[in-house]
C-alpha positions in Angstrom: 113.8 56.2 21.5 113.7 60.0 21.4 116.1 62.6 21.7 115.6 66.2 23.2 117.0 69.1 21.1 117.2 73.0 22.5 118.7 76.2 21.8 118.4 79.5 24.2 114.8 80.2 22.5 113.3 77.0 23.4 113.4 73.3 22.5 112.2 70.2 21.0 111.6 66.2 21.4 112.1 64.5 18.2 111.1 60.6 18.4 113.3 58.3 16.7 111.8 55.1 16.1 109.7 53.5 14.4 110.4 56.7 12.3 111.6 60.2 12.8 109.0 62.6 14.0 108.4 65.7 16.2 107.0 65.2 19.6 106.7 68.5 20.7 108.2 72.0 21.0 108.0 75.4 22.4 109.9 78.8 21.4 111.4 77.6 18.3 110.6 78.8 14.7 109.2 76.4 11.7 112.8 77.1 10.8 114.3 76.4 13.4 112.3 72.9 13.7 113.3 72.3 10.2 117.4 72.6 11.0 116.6 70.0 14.0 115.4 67.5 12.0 117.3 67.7 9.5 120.1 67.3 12.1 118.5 64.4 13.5 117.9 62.4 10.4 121.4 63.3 9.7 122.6 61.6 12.5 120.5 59.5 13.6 122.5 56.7 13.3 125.0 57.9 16.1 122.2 59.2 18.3 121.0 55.0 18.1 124.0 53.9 18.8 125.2 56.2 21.6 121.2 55.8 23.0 121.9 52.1 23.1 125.1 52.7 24.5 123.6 55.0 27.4 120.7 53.1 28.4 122.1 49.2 27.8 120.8 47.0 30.3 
């Protein structure tokens, strides 16, 4: 489970599970990166459930 993240300066792949961690990036400041994954641990729950809900089988 992973979820992409982007702005206009570049973007990012943030895995989900087991735990959260950067995949990879390009263009975006250590700043920047920081502000995603705080986003994404902030909401990771949602980004589950609506993953789940997107790719259910």
């Amino acid at each position: 489970m992973h979820i992409h993240v982007s702005n206009p300066n570049g973007e990012a792949k943030f895995w989900i599970e087991p735990i959260i961690a950067l995949d990879r990036y390009t263009g975006l400041t250590d700043k920047q990166l920081k502000e995603c994954q705080r986003l994404v641990e902030e909401h990771q729950n949602e980004i589950k459930k609506s993953w789940k809900k997107h790719f259910k089988s």
